[in-house]
C-alpha positions in Angstrom: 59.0 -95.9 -36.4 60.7 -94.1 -33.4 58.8 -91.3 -31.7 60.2 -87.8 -31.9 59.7 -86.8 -28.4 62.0 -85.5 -25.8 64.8 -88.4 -24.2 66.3 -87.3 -21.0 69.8 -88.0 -20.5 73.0 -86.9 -18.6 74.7 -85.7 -21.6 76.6 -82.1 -21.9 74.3 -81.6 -24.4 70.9 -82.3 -23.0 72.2 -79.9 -19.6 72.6 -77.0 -21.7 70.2 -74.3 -21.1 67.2 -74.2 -23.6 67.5 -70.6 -25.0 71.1 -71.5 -25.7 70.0 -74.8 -27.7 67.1 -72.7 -29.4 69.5 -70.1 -30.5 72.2 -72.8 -31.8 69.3 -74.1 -34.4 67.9 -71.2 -35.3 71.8 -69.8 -36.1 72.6 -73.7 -37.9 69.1 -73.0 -39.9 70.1 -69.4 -40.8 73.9 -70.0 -41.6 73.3 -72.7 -44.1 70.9 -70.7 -46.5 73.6 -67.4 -46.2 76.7 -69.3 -46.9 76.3 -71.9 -49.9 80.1 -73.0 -49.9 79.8 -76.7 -49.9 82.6 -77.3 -47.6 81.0 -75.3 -45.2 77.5 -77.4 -45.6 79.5 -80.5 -45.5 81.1 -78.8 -42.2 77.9 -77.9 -40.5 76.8 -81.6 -41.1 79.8 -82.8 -39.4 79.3 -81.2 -36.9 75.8 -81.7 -36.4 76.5 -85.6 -36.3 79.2 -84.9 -33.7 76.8 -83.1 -31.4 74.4 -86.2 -31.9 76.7 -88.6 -31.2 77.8 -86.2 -27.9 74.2 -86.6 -27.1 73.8 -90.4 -27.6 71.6 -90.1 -30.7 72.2 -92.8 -32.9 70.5 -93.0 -36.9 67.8 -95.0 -35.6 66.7 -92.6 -32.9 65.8 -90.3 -35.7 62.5 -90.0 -37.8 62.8 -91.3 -40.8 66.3 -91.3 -41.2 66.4 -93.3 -44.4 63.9 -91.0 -45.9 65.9 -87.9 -45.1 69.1 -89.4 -46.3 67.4 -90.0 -49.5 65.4 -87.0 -50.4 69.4 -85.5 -49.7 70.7 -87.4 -52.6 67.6 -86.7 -54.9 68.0 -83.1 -54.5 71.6 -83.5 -54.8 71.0 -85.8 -58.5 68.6 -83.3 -59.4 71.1 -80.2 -59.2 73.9 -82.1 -60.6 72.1 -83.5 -63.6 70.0 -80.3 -64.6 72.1 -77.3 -63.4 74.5 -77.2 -66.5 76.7 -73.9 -65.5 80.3 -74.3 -65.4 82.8 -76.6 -66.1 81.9 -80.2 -67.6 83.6 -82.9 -66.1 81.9 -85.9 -67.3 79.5 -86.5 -70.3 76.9 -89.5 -69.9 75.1 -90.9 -72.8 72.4 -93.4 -71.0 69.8 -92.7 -73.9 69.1 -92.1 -77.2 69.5 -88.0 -77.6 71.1 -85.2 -76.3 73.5 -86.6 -73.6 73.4 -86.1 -69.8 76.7 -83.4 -68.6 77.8 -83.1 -65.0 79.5 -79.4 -64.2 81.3 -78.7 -61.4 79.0 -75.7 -60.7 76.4 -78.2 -60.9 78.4 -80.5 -58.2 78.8 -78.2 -55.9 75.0 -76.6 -56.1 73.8 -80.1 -55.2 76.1 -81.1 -52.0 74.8 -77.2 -51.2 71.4 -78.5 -51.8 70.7 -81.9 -50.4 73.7 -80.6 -47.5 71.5 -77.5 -46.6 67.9 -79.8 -46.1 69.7 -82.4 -44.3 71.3 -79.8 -42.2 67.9 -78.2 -41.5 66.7 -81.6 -40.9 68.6 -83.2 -38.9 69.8 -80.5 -36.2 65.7 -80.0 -36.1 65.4 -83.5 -34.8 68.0 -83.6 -32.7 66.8 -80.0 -30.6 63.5 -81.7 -30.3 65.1 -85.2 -28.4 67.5 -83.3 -26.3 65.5 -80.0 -25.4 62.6 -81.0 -22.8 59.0 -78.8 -24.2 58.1 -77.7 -20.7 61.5 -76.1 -20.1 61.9 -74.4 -22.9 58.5 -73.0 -22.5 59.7 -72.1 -19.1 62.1 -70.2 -20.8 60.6 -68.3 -23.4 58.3 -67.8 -20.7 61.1 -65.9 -18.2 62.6 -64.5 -21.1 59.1 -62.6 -21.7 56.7 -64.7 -23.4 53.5 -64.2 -22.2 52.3 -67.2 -19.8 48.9 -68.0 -22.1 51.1 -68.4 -25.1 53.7 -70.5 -23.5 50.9 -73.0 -22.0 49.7 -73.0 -25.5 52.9 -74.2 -26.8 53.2 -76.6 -24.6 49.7 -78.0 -24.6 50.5 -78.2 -28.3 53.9 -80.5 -28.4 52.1 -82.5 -25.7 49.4 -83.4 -27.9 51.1 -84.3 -30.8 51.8 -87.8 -29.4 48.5 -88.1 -28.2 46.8 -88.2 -31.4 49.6 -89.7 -33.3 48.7 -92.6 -30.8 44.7 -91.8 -31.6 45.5 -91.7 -35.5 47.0 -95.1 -34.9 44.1 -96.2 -33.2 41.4 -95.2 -35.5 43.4 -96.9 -38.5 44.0 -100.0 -36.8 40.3 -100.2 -35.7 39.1 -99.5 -39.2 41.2 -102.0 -40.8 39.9 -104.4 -38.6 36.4 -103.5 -39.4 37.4 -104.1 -43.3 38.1 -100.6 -44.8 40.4 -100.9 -47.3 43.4 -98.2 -47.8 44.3 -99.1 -51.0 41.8 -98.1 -52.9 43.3 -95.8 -56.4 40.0 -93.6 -57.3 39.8 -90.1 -56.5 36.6 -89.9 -54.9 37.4 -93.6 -53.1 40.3 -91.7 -51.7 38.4 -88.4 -50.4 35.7 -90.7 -48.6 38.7 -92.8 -46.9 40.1 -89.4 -45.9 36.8 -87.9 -44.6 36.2 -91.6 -42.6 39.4 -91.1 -41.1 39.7 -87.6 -40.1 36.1 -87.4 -38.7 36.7 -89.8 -35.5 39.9 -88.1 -35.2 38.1 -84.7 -35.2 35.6 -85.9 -32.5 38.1 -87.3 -30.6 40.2 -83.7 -30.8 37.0 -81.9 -30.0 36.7 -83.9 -26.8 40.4 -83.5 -25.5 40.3 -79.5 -26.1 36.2 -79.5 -24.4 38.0 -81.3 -21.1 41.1 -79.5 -21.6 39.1 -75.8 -21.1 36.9 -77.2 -18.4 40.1 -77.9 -16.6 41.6 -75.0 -17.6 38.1 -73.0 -16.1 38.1 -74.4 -13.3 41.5 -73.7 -12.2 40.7 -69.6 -13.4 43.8 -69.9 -16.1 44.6 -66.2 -16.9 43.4 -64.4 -13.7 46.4 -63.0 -13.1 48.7 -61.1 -15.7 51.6 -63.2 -14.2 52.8 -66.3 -12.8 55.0 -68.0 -10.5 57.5 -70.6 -12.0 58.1 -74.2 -9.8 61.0 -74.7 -11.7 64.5 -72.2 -12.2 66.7 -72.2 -15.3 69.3 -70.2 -14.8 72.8 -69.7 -17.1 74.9 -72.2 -16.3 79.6 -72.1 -16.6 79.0 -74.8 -20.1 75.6 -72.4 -21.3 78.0 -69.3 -21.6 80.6 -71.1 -23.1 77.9 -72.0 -25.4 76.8 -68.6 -26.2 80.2 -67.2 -26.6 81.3 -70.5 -29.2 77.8 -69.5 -30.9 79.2 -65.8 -31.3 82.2 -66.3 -32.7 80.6 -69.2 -35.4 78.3 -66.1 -36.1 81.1 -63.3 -36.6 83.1 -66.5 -38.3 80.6 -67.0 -41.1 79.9 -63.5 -41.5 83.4 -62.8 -42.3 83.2 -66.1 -44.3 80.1 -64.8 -46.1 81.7 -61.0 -47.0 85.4 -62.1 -47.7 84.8 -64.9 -50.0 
């Protein structure tokens, strides 16, 4: 299973600034729960996978892709088959009883659907490979974050490959020592759960003890601010950027009032 972790490249994409990148998902997230047109879900896909493939992303780059693509078509079968407003197009008798009716109000509820969590999804993923943690930290930092809670969120998406690497670890290790994961009963369960998670509590417990030691001995937080190694500053493509992402925001506002 790829790791969802940052891949530097030399892509138009990846040189974009990271506020810019930030604001683009959090507009993609917003538009696709205000406007529930499906052509303009199945248009925010689109052009989601043409920013991934402008980026070098392919379907296997992503985490659990095939899982994504099917929870999409489950929600989208679930809408179709159990939203019955509208018009009914086609009438399905699979089994014995009241027969199965497709609507086009039902249709189009489910491409809205499974469209808006793939959308959420995959433009998620993709921020995370082409945005690099530190420098967006950086920033949110310049931009007024205080420094504590932009080391914080760093420390934090640093980690998470760490103890995915630990998790793996401890599993391997205990299958090897005979503890069986298959196991159906409840309680069997709990006490598999409580045997994993307690060496990967320790283990936690010992990175975040080292981590403030370091931390101490370095006097983090002496000062209210701090000096920056590294600049970010608004680039010729990051305000083209911005002024595409404003007019896609006065576009599917008008979208969203006309219609």
């Amino acid at each position: 299973m790829p790791k969802l972790l940052y891949r530097g490249e030399a892509t138009w994409v990846h040189r974009l600034h990271p506020l810019v990148k930030l604001g683009w998902l959090l507009v993609f997230g917003i538009a696709g729960f205000i406007y529930e047109q499906p052509l303009y879900i199945l248009g925010l896909l689109l052009s989601m996978l043409l920013i991934a493939w402008q980026a070098h992303i392919h379907l296997r780059d992503l985490r659990g892709s095939t899982l994504i693509l099917w929870m999409g078509l489950f929600l989208f079968a679930l809408q179709a088959i159990f939203y019955h407003q509208g018009e009914t197009l086609l009438t399905l008798r699979l089994l014995p009883g009241k027969p199965w009716s497709f609507t086009d109000l039902g249709l189009r509820r489910g491409i809205t659907i499974g469209g808006r969590f793939v959308v959420i999804v995959l433009s998620s993923q993709i921020f995370v490979l082409v945005t690099d943690p530190s420098a967006l930290a950086y920033a949110l930092m310049r931009a007024g974050l205080p420094y504590r809670y932009g080391f914080a969120f760093i420390t934090a998406l640093r980690l998470v490959p760490v103890f995915e690497e630990e998790a793996t670890t401890v599993y391997q290790a205990q299958l090897t020592r005979g503890v069986r994961y298959d196991a159906h009963a409840l309680r069997r369960a709990y006490e598999l759960l409580r045997q994993f998670l307690l060496p990967m509590l320790v283990s936690a417990l010992r990175k975040v003890d080292a981590l403030a030691i370091s931390m101490e001995g370095r006097q983090f937080g002496r000062y209210p601010r701090r000096t920056f190694l590294r600049s970010s500053a608004f680039k010729r493509a990051d305000w083209w950027a911005t002024g595409i992402l404003a007019l896609f925001i006065l576009l599917t506002t008008f979208l969203k009032i006309s219609f």
